[in-house]
N, C-alpha and C positions, 0 to 999 in steps of 0.2 A: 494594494490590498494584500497581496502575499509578500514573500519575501523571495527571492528567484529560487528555481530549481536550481540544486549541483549539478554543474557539468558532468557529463560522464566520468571525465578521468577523476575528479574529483569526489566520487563514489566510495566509501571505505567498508568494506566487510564487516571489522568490528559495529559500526552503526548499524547496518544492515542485521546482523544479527541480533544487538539491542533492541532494534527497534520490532524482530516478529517475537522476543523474546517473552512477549505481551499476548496472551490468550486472547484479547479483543484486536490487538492488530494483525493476529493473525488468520481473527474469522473475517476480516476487511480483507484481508492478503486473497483472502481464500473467494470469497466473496468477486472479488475485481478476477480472479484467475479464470473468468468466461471470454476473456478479451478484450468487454466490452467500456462504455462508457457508464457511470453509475451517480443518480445525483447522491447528497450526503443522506438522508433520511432512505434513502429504497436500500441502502446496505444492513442498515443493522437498525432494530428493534430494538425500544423500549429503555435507549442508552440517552439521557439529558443531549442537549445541542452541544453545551459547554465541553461535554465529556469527549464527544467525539471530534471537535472542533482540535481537541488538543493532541488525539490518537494520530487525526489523517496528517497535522502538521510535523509528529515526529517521522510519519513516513513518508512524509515529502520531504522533509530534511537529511531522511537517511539515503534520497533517491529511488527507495521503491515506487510511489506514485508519483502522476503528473495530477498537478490541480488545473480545472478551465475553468472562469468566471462565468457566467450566460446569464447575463440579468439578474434575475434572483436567486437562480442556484449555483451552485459549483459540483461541478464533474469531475470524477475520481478516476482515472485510468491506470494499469502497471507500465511501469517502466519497463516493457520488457524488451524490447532491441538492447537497450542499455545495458540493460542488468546480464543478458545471454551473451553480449560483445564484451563486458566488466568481469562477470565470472560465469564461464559458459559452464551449465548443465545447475546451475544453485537454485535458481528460481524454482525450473520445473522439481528437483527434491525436493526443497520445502514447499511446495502447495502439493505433492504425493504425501509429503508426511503432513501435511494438515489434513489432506482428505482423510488418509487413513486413521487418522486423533477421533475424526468424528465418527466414523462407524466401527470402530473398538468397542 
């Protein structure tokens, strides 16, 4: 169903940065930054299945999320051990500079 997650070391910045370089993956970014686990519809409103279908798979490709299967839905979580062990302190900036984009 999916295509594997990148290994950690396998992780690139440059992707990483294309892919929050996206005002919609970044309200995902922002969104998944509670910790928790999130199916694909309770994240974001009002955005077609297709459209977001093709958002969570450039950030599963870049390594920011994990995807889980669970019967009918799939669960969106951050990569974050990876991402704080890959480039430690980058995560927590950009979800500060996401919070702070929104209440600007």
């Amino acid at each position: 169903m999916f295509t594997a997650h990148p290994e950690r070391d396998q992780i690139q910045l440059a992707n990483v940065l294309a892919a929050v370089g996206n005002p919609l993956r970044l309200q995902i970014l922002r969104a998944l930054g509670d910790g928790g686990e999130h199916t694909c519809g309770s994240i974001v409103q009002g955005v077609p299945k297709s459209n977001l279908t093709h958002h969570y798979r450039v950030l599963r490709d870049a390594g920011l999320i994990w995807q889980r299967p669970s019967g009918r839905e799939t669960f969106q979580s951050l990569r974050r051990e990876d991402l704080d062990a890959r480039y430690p302190g980058l995560l927590d900036t950009l979800l500060d500079a996401a919070r702070r984009d929104v209440t600007d």
